[in-house]
C-alpha positions as CSV (number, residue, x, y, z in Angstrom):
1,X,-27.1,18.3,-1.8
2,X,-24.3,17.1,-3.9
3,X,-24.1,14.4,-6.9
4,X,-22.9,11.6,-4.8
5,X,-21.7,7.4,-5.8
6,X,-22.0,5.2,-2.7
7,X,-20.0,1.9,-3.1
8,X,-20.3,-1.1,-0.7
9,X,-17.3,-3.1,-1.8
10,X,-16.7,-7.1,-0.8
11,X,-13.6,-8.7,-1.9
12,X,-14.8,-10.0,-5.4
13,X,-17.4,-7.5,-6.5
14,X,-18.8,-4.2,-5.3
15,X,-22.2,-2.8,-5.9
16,X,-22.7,1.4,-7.0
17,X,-25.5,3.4,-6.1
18,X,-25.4,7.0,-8.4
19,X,-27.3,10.0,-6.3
20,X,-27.9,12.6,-9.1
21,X,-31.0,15.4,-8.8
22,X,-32.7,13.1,-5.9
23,X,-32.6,10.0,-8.7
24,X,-30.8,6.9,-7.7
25,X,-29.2,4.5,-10.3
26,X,-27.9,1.0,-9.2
27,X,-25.1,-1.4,-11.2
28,X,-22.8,-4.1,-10.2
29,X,-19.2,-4.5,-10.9
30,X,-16.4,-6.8,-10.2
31,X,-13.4,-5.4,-7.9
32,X,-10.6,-5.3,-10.5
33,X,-9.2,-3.0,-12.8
34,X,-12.1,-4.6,-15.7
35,X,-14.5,-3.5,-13.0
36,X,-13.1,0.2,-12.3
37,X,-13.0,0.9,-15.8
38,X,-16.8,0.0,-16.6
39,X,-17.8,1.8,-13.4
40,X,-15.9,4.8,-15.0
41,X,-17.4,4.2,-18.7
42,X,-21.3,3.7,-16.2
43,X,-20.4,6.9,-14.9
44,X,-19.4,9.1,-18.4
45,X,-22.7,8.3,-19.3
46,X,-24.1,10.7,-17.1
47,X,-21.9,13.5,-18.2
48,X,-21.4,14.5,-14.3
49,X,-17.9,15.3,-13.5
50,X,-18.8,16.6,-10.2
51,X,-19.2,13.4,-8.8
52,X,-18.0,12.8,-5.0
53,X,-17.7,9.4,-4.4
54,X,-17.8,7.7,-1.0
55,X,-17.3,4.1,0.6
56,X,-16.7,2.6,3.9
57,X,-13.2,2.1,5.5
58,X,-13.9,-2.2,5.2
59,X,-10.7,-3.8,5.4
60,X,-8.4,-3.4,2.8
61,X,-10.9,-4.5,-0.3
62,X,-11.5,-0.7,-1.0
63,X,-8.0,1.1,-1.7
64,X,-7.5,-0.1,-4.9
65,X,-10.8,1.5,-6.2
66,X,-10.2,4.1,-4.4
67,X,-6.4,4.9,-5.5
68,X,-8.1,4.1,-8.9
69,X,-11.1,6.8,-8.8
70,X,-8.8,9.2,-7.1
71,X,-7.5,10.2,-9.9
72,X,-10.9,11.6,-11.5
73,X,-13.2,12.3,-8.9
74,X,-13.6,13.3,-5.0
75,X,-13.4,10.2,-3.1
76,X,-13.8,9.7,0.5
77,X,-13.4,6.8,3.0
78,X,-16.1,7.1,5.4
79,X,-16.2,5.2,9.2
80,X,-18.9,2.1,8.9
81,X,-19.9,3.5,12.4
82,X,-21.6,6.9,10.7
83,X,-22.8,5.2,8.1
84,X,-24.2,2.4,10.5
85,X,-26.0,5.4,12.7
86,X,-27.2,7.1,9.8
87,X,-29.3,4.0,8.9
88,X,-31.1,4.1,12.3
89,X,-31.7,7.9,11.7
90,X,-32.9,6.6,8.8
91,X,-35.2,3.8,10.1
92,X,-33.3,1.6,7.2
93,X,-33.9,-2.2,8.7
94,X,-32.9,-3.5,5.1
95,X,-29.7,-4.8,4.6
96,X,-28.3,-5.9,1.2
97,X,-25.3,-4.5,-0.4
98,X,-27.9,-2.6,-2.8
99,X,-29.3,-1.0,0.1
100,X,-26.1,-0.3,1.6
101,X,-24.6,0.9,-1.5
102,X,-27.4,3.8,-1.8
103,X,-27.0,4.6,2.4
104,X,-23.4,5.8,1.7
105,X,-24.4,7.7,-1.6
106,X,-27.6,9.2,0.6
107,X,-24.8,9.9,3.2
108,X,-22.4,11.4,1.0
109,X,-24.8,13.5,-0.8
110,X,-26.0,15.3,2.1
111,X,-22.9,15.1,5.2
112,X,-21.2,18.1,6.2
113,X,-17.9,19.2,4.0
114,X,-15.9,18.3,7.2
115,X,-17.4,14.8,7.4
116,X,-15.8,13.7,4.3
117,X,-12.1,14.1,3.9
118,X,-10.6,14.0,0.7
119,X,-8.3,10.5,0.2
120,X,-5.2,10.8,-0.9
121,X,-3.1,8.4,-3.1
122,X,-0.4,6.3,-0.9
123,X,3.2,5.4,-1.9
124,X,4.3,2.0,-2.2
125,X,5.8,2.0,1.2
126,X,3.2,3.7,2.8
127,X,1.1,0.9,1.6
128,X,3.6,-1.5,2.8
129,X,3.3,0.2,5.9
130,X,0.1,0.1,6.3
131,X,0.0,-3.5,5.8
132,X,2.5,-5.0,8.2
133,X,0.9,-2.5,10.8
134,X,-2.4,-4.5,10.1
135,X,-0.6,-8.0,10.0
136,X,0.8,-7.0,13.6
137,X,-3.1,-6.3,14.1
138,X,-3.9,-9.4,13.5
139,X,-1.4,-11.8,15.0
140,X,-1.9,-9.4,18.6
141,X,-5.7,-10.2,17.9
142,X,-5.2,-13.9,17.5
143,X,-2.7,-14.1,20.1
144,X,-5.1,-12.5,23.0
145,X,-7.8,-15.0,21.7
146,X,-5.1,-17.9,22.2
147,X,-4.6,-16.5,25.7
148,X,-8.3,-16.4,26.2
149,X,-8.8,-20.4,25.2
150,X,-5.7,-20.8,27.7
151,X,-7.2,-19.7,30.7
152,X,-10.6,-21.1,30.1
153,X,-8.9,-24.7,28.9
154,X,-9.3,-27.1,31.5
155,X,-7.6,-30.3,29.6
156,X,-3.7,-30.2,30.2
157,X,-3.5,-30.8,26.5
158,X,-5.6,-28.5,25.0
159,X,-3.1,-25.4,27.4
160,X,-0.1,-27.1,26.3
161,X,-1.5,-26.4,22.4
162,X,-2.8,-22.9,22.9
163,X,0.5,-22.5,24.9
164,X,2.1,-23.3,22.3
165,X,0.3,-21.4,19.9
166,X,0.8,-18.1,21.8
167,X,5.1,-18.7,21.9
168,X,4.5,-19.1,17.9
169,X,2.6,-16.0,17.5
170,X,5.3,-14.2,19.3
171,X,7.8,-15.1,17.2
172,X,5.9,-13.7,14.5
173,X,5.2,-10.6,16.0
174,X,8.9,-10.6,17.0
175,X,9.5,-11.2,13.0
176,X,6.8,-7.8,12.4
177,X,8.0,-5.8,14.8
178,X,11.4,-6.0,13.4
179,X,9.7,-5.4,9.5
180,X,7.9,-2.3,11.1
181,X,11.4,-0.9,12.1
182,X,12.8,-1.6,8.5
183,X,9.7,-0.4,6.9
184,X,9.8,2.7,8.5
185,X,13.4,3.6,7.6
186,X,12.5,4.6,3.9
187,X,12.9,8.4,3.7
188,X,9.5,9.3,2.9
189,X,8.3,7.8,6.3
190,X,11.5,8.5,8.2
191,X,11.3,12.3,8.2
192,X,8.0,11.8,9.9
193,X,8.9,9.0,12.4
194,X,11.9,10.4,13.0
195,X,9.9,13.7,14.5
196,X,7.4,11.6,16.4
197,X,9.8,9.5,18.2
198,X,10.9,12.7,20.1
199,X,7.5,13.1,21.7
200,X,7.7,11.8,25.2
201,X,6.7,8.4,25.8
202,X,5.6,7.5,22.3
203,X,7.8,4.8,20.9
204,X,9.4,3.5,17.6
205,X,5.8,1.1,17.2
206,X,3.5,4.4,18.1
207,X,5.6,7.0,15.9
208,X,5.5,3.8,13.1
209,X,1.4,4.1,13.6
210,X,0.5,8.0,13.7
211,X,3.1,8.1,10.5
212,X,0.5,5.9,8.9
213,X,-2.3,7.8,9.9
214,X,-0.7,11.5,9.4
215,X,0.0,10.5,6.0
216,X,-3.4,8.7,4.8
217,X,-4.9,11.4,6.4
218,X,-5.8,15.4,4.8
219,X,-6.0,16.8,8.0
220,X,-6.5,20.8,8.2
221,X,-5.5,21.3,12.0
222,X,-4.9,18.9,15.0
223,X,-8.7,19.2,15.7
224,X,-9.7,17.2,13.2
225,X,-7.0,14.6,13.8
226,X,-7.9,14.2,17.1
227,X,-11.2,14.0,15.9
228,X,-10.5,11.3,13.3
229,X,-8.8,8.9,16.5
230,X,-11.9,9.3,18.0
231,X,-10.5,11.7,21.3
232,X,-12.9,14.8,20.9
233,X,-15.1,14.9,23.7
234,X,-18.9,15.1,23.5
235,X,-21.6,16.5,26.1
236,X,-25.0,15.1,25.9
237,X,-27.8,17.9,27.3
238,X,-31.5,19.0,27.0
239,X,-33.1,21.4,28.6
240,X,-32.8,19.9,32.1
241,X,-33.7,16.2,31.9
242,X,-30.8,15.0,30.5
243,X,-27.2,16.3,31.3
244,X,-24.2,13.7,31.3
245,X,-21.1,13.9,31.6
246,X,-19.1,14.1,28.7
247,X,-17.2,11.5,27.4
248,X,-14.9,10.5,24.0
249,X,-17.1,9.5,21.3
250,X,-17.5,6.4,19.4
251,X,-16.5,7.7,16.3
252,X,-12.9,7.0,15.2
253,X,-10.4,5.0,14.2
254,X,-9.8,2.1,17.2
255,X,-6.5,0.8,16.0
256,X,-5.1,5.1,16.5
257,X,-6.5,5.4,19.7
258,X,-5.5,2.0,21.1
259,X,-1.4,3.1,20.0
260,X,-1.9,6.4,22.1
261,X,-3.1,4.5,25.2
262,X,0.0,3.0,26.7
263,X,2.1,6.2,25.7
264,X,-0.4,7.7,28.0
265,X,0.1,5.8,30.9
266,X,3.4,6.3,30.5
267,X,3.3,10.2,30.3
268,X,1.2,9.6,33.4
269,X,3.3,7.4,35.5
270,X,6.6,9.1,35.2
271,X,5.3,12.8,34.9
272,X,6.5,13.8,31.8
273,X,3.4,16.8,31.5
274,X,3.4,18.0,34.9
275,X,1.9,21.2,35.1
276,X,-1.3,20.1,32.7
277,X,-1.7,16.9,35.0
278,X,-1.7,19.3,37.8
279,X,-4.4,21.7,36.3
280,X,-6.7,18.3,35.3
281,X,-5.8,17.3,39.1
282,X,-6.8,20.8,40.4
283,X,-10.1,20.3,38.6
284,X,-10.8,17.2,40.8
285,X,-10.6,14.9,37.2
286,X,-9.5,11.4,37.9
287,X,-6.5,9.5,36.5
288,X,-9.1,7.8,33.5
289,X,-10.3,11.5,32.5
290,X,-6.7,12.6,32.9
291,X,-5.5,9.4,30.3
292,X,-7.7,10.3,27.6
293,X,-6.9,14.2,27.9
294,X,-2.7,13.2,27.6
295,X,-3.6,10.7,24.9
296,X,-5.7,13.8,23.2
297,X,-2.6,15.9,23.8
298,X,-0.1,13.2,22.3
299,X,-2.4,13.2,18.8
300,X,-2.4,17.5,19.1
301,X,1.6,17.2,19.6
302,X,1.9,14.9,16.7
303,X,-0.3,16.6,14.2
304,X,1.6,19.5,14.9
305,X,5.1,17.9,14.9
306,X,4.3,16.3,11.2
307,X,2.9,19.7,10.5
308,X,5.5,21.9,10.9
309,X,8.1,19.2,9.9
310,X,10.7,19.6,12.9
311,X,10.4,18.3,16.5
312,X,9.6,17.8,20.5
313,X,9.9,21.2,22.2
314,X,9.2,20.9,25.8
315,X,8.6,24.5,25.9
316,X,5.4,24.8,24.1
317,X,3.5,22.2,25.5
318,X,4.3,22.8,29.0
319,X,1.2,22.9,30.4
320,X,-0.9,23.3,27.2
C-alpha cells in the first residue's frame, strides 16, 4: 500500500482524505490558490513527501489543483466509473463528499501502478484546446436534446421554437468548429494534428480530439491508449457456467471513443483496411465487431503516429 490523498472536488471547495500507515485524516478546503496552498501547508505536517495523490476526472473543477499539486507530488486523474465500482466492491452505500474523498485515497492507495497514470502539466493552448473541444461537447449535446423535444412536440409553436433553437446551435457549432481549426494550428499541436490527419478516414475534428488526448495522456504503448478510450476487449468466464462473449469494456473515456466511431464507419464503407476486414470477415465477425476492431486499430495507428513523430504508412498496417 502506498501513502495516498483522495480529493472529491466541487466547484467552490473540495474535501481531502490523507491515507497514511492504514490512518485516515479528513480536512476541507476551498478550490483556489488560498485553498491549494493550506492543503500543501495540511500536508507538510505530516512530513510525507511520498504522497500520491488521486481525484476523479469531474468536469473541469479539478485541473487547476491538479496542475497546482503536480508540481510536488504524484497526481493522478482517475475515471469516476472505477472509483464508482470500487464502492460496490466495497459495499460503500454512503455518499458524502467525506466519504467519497476517502474512496479515492482507499483506491489510490491500493490500485495497480498501471491504474494510475501520472498527469502531466498542459500548455496554455492545450488547455484552450481542451476547452473548445468540450464547448463543441456541449452545444452537440444540447442540440440532440433540441432535436429530441422536436420530434416529440406536438404544438406547431413549440417545433417552430426548438426549430429554431437547433439552426442557432448550429451556427455556434459552425462558430467552434472553425475555433477548433484555428486552435489547432499552434505549433505545439500542429506537429501532432498534422500526423493524425494522414490516417485514413480520420478528419481535421478527430485528429483535433486524439491530439488532446495523446497529449494529456502518459501513455507507455498503444495498449494502454486504447485501453484509456475504453476499446480493449474483455472475456467474462468461470469454470463452465458462465462464458460470454467478449465485448469493449465500460471503462474509458466516452468523448475518445465516440470521435473514432464515424472514422470507422468510414474505413468500413470505402475499404480503406482491406485485408484485416477480410481476416475479421473470414472469422465469421459481423460488421459491429468488425467497427470496434478498426476503431481499436485507428487509436493503435495514432498512438503510434504521435509516438514516433512522423506519419500514415500504408505499408505497416496492411493487414495488422
Amino acid at each position: 500500500m502506498r501513502n495516498a490523498l483522495g480529493l472529491d472536488i466541487s466547484h467552490k471547495t473540495f474535501d481531502a482524505a490523507l491515507l497514511i500507515d492504514g490512518v485516515v485524516k479528513t480536512a476541507k478546503f476551498e478550490n483556489g490558490i488560498k485553498g491549494f496552498e493550506k492543503l500543501k501547508d495540511w500536508l507538510n505536517t505530516f512530513n510525507h513527501s511520498d504522497i500520491h495523490i488521486c481525484m476523479e476526472a469531474t468536469g473541469n473543477y479539478f485541473e487547476d489543483i491538479a496542475d497546482y499539486m503536480g508540481n510536488d507530488y504524484k497526481v493522478s486523474v482517475i475515471n469516476p466509473l472505477k472509483i464508482s465500482d470500487y464502492a460496490k466492491s466495497r459495499f460503500s452505500r454512503t455518499k458524502t463528499d467525506k466519504q467519497d474523498a476517502k474512496l479515492i485515497a482507499e483506491y489510490c492507495s491500493t490500485a495497480l501502478p498501471k491504474d494510475l497514470p501520472l498527469r502531466k502539466p498542459l500548455s496554455k493552448a492545450h488547455y484552450r484546446l481542451k476547452r473548445v473541444l468540450a464547448l463543441q461537447e456541449q452545444l452537440i449535446e444540447s442540440q440532440t436534446a433540441e432535436k429530441n423535444r422536436l420530434s416529440a412536440a406536438k404544438d406547431e409553436f413549440v417545433k417552430q421554437i426548438h426549430l429554431e433553437n437547433i439552426i442557432h446551435i448550429q451556427k455556434q457549432l459552425n462558430l467552434v468548429k472553425l475555433e477548433i481549426e484555428k486552435v489547432i494550428q499552434h505549433s505545439e499541436l500542429k506537429d501532432v494534428s498534422d500526423g493524425l490527419v494522414t490516417i485514413p478516414s480520420v478528419g481535421k475534428l478527430t485528429a483535433a480530439i486524439l491530439t488532446n488526448h495523446l497529449l494529456s495522456g502518459t501513455f507507455k504503448n498503444a495498449a494502454q491508449f486504447v485501453a484509456f478510450a475504453g476499446l480493449s476487449p474483455q472475456q467474462r468466464q468461470s469454470g463452465t457456467s458462465v462464458n460470454i462473449k467478449s465485448g469493449i469494456t465500460r471503462f474509458g473515456n466516452r468523448r475518445l471513443r465516440a470521435a473514432l466511431f464515424m472514422p470507422a464507419m468510414v474505413a468500413y464503407a470505402r475499404g480503406y483496411f482491406p485485408e484485416f476486414v477480410k481476416r475479421l470477415k473470414q472469422k465469421k465477425k459481423k460488421p459491429k465487431v468488425i467497427i470496434t476492431a478498426i476503431m481499436r486499430k485507428l487509436a493503435v495507428i495514432a498512438f503510434n503516429i504521435y509516438k514516433n513523430k512522423t506519419t500514415y504508412q500504408p505499408e505497416r498496417y496492411k493487414a495488422v
